[in-house]
C-alpha positions in Angstrom: 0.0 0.0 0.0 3.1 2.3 0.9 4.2 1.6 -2.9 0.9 2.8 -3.8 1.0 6.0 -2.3 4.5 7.0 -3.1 4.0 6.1 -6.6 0.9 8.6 -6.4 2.5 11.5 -4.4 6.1 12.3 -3.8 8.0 9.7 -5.3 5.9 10.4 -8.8 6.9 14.0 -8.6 10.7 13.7 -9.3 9.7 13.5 -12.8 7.6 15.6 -14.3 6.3 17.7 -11.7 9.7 18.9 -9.4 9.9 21.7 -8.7 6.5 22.9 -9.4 4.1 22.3 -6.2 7.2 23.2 -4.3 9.3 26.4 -3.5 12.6 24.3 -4.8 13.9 21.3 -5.7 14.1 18.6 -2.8 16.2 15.8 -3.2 13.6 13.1 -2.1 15.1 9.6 -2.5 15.0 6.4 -2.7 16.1 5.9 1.3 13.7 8.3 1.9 10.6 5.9 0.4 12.5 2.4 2.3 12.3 4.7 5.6 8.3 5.1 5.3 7.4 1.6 4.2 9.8 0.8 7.6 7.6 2.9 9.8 4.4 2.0 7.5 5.7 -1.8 8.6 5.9 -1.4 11.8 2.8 1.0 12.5 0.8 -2.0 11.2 2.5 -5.0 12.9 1.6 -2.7 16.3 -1.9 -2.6 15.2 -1.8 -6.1 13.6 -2.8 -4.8 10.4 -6.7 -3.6 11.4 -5.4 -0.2 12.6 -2.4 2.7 12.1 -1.4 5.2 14.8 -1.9 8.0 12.3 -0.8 11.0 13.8 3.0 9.1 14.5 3.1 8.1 10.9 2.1 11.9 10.1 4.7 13.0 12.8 8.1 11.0 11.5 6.8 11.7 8.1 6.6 15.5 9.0 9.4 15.6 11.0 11.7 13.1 10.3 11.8 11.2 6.8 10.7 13.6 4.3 10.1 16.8 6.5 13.9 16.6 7.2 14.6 17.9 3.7 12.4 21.2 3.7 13.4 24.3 4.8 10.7 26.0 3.8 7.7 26.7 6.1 4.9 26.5 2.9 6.6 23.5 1.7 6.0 22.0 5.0 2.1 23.0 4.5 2.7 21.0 0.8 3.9 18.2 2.5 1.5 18.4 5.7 -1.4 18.3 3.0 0.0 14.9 1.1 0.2 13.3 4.4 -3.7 14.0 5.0 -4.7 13.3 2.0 -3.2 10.2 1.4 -2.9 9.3 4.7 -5.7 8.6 6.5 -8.7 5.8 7.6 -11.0 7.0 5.1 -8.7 6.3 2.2 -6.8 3.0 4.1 -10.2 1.3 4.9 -11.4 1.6 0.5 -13.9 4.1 1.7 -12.6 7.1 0.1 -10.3 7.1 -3.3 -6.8 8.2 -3.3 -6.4 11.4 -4.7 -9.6 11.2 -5.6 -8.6 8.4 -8.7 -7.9 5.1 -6.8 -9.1 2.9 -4.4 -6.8 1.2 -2.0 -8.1 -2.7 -2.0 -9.8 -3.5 1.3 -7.2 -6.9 0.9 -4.4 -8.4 2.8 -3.3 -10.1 -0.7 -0.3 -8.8 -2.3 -1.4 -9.6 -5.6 -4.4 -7.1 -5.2 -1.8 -4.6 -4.7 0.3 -5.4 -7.4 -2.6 -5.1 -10.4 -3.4 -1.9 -9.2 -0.4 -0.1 -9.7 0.2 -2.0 -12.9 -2.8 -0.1 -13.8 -1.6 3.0 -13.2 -1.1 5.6 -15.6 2.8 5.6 -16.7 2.3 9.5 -17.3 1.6 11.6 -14.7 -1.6 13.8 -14.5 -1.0 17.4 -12.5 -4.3 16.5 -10.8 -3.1 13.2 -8.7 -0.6 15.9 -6.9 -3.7 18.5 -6.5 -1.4 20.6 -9.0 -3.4 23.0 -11.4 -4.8 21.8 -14.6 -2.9 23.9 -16.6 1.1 23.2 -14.7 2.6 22.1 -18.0 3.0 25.7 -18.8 5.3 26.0 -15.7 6.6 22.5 -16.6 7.7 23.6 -19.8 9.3 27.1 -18.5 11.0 25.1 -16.1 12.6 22.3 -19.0 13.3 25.0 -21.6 15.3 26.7 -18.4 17.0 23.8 -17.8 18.3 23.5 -21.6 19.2 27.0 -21.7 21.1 26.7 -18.6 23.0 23.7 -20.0 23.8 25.2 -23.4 25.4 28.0 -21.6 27.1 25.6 -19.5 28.8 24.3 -23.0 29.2 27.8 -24.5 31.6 28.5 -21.4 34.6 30.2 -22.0 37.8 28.3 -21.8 41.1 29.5 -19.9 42.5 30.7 -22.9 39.5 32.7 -23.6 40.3 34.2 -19.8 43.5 35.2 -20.6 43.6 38.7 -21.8 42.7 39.0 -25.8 41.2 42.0 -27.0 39.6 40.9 -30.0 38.3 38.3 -27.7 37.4 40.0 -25.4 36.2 42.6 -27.8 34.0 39.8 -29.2 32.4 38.4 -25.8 32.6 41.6 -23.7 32.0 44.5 -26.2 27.7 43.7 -26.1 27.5 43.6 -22.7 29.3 46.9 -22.3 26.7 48.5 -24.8 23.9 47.5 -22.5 25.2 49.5 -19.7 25.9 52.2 -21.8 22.2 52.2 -22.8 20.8 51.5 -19.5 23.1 53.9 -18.1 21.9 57.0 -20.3 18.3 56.3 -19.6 19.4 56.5 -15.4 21.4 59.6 -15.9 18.5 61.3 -18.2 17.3 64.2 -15.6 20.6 63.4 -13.6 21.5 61.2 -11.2 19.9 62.2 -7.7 21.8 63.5 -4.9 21.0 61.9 -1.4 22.0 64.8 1.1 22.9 63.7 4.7 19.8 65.1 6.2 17.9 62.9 3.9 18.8 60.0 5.2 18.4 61.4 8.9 14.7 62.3 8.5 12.5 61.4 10.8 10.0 59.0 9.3 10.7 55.8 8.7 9.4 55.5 4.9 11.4 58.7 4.1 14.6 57.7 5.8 14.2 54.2 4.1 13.4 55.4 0.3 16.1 57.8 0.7 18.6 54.9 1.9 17.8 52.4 -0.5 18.2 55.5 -3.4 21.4 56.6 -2.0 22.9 52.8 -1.9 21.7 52.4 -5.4 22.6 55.0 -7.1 26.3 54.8 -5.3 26.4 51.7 -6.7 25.3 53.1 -10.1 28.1 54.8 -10.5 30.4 52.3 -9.2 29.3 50.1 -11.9 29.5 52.1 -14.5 33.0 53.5 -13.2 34.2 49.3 -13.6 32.5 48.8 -17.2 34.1 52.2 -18.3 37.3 50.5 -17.3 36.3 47.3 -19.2 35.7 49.1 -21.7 38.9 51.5 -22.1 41.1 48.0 -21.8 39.0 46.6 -24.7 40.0 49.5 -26.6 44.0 49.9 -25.5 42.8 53.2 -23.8 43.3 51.8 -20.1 45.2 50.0 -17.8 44.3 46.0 -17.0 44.5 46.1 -13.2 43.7 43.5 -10.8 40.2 44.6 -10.4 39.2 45.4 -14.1 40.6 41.6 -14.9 38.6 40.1 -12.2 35.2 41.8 -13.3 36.0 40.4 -16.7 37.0 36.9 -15.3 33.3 36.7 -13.7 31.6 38.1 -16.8 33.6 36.0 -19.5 32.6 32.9 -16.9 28.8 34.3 -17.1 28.6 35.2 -13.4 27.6 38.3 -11.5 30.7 39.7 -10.2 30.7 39.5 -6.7 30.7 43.4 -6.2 27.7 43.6 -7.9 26.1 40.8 -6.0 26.6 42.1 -2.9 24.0 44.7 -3.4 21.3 42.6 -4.7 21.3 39.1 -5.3 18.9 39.1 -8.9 19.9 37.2 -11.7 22.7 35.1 -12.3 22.9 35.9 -15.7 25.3 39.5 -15.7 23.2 41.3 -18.8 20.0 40.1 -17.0 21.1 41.4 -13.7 22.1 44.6 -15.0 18.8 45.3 -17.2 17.0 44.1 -13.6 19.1 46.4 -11.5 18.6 49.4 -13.9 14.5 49.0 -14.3 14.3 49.2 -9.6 17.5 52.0 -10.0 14.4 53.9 -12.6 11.8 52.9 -10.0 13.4 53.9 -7.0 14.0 57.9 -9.4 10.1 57.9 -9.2 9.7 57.2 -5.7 11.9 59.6 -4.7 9.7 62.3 -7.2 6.6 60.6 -4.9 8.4 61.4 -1.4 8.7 65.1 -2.5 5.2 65.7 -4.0 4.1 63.5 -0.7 2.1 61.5 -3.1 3.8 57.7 -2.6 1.2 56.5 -0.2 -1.3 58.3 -2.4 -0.5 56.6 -5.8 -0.8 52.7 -7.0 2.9 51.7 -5.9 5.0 48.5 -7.7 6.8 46.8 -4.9 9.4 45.4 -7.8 10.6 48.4 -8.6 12.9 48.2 -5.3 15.2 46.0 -3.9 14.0 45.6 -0.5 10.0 45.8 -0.3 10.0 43.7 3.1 12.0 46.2 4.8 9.4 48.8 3.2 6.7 47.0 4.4 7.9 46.9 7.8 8.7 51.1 7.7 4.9 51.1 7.1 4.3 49.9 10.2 6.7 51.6 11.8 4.8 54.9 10.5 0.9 52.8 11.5 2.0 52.0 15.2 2.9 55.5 15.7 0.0 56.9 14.4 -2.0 54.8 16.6 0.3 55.0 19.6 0.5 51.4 19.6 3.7 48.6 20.1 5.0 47.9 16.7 4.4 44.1 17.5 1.3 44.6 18.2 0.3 45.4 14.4 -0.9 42.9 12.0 -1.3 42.8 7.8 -4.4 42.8 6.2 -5.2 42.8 2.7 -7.8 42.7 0.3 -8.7 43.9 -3.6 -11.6 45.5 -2.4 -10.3 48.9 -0.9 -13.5 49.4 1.3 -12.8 46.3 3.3 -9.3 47.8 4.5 -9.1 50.6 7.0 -6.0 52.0 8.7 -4.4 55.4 8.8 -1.7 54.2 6.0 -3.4 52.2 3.3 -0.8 50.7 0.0 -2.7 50.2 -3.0 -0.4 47.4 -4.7 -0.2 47.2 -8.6 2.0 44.8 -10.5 0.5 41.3 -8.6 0.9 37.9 -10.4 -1.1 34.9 -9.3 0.2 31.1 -10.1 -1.8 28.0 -10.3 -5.4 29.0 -9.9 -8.3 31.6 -11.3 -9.5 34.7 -9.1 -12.9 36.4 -10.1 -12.6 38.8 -7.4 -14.4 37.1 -5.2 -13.1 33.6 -4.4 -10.4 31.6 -6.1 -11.4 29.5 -9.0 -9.9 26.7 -10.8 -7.7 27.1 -13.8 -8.6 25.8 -17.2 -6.6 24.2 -19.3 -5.5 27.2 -21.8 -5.6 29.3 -19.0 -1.9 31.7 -18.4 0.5 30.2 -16.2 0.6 33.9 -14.5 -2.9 35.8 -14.2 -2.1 39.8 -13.5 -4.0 41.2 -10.0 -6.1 44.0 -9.8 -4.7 46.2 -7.2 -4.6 45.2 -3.8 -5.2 47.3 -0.6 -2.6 46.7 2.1 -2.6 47.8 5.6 -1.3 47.2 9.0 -3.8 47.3 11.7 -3.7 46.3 15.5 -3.9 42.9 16.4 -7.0 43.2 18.1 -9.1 44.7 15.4 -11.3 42.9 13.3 -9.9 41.2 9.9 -11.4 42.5 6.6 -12.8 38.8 6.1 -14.0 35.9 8.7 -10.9 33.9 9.1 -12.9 30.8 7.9 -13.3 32.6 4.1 -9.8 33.4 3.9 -6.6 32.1 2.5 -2.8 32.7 3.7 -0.3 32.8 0.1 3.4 33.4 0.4 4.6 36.3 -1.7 7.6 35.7 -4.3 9.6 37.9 -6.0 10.0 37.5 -9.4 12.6 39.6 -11.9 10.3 41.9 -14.3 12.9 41.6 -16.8 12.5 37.7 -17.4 9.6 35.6 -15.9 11.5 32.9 -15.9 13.9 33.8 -13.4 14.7 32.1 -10.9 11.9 32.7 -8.3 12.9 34.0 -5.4 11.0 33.9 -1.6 10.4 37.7 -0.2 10.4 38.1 3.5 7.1 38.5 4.0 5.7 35.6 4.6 3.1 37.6 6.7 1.1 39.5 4.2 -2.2 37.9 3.6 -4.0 37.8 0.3 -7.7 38.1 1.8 -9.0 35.7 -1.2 -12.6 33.9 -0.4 -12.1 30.7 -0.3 -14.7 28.6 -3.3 -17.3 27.0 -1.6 
């Protein structure tokens, strides 16, 4: 029966489904299966096969065998879920199907066993794993990914190509030096903006923290452009090759972010990707800083992707809310919602620039994806706000859902997803009845 089961949940997903239904790949083996069927074993020799201490076999499973992998508190919910679902009397006494497609034989004969899962399918279907109908989209973003990574991986430079050649590098170096000259004259259109001291002294914490985040960015704008000018000027026998100038180019003629770069944002690994990222939050942050003087930011629909560190904006929000309410900062909760009346607090965020994965929304409840339907589905604005604990939630906690939040690079959607830090912000979706 444990055969059953694996084949049907994790075991199945390794491969056509992993990563998708998880936040990253998990390296569930082999050992890991021969662990369960141990404690499967022995659950049922203690019950003499009529009965199964469920909540221990949920606990090691949790905890121990596969649990021990995650490190991720909604993959833990993913797993937690399997384990009910497949889990359970309903499903191990024939009364209920697994996954909603087989029935477990109500036998002791192994044989019984054995035709079933010689009947299963041999190709996977996204609903067995309660995966969205329409997941091959992701499926195939994921493979084509995967190919693009590994014809890059063959297209790596060689030592010899690392060793300083200026046609060579000319060749290999030369178009990614004309992005960031392009990128770099749309920044500097208007000019670059000076961060005094007193700006980054003020008072309020949304002020101080725009004006921080601006002034590291922009430093680093410069600094940037400072080392590809020097790229560049070696390229052309204008310039010197010193130690620094030959290490950038060591990291970009290996396709990696150098590590100076990195340092101030971890986006893509791909360098031309990273820079067109870094440029398009650098533009973002020039139009928030526009906001903070016309004191329109909270006022306006704001895009948390064009800066680099919306948690830490998030959490100056509340810094603002508690003292507006003379109230401890821990004492303040998210709500959300994409209808504005619901939300009330002194500092409301109307969010643009939302994508959701894996399901419908019709503004009022969450609905179930078609087959043709978009692997991302674009949000209507949503209302945030950070309002005391003991005030009443927009919704009744039994309508609503809890979603993580990931960031995704606007430049490419098919990034590398990355978690954001705020695993407590709420999407206040009505759950379909």
């Amino acid at each position: 029966e444990m055969c059953i089961r694996d084949r049907v949940s994790t075991q199945s997903t390794w491969g056509n489904y992993i990563p998708q239904g998880w936040t990253k790949f998990y390296e569930f083996s082999y050992g890991d299966f021969r662990a369960g069927v141990g404690v499967l074993e022995t659950l049922l020799s203690e019950g003499q096969g009529d009965s199964i201490g469920w909540e221990t076999l949920h606990g090691l499973m949790e905890n121990a065998i596969y649990g021990g992998r995650i490190d991720n508190d909604y993959d833990l919910r993913v797993l937690k879920a399997y384990l009910e679902q497949f889990f359970n009397l309903e499903v191990f006494n024939g009364t209920q199907k697994l996954s909603g497609v087989v029935t477990i034989p109500n036998s002791k004969s192994v044989k019984d066993y054995l035709g079933l899962i010689n009947k299963l399918s041999d190709s996977d279907t996204p609903t067995l794993f309660g995966l969205p109908i329409n997941i091959d989209r992701a499926v195939q973003r994921y493979n084509t990914l995967q190919i693009v990574g590994s014809l890059k991986q063959l297209m790596a430079v060689s030592a010899e190509d690392i060793k300083f050649d200026k046609e060579r590098w000319s060749q290999l170096l030369g178009p990614l030096t004309k992005i960031w000259k392009q990128l770099y004259k749309q920044l500097s259109d208007g000019g670059i903006p000076q961060i005094k001291q007193h700006h980054l002294a003020a008072d309020d914490p949304v002020e101080s923290f725009i004006y921080a985040e601006a002034y590291e960015t922009f430093k680093m704008v410069e600094k940037i452009d400072e080392s590809m000018e020097g790229l560049n000027k070696v390229i052309f026998g204008t310039g010197l090759l010193t130690n620094d100038v030959m290490q950038q180019a060591i990291d970009l003629l290996s396709g990696k972010v150098p590590i100076r770069w990195s340092n101030m944002w971890e986006g893509s690994e791909n360098p031309s990707t990273w820079l067109k990222g870094f440029s398009k939050r650098a533009n973002g942050l020039k139009k928030w800083l526009n906001k903070i003087k016309e004191g329109s930011l909270l006022k306006s629909e704001i895009n948390l992707s064009e800066i680099f560190h919306p948690e830490i904006f998030l959490n100056a929000i509340r810094q603002v809310t508690a003292r507006s309410l003379n109230s401890p900062i821990d004492n303040m909760k998210l709500a959300a919602s994409f209808d504005k009346g619901k939300i009330s607090g002194p500092f409301t965020l109307k969010v643009e620039g939302l994508l959701l994965q894996g399901c419908g929304f019709d503004m009022a409840r969450l609905v179930e994806p078609s087959d043709n339907m978009p692997e991302f589905l674009s949000l209507p604005v949503c209302s945030l706000a950070w309002i005391p604990s003991e005030q009443q939630d927009p919704y009744p906690e039994s309508i609503i859902g809890q979603f993580p939040i990931y960031f995704l690079s606007l430049i490419h959607i098919s990034e590398p997803t990355r978690l954001l830090s705020i695993s407590y912000a709420v999407f206040c979706l009505k759950k379909k009845k």
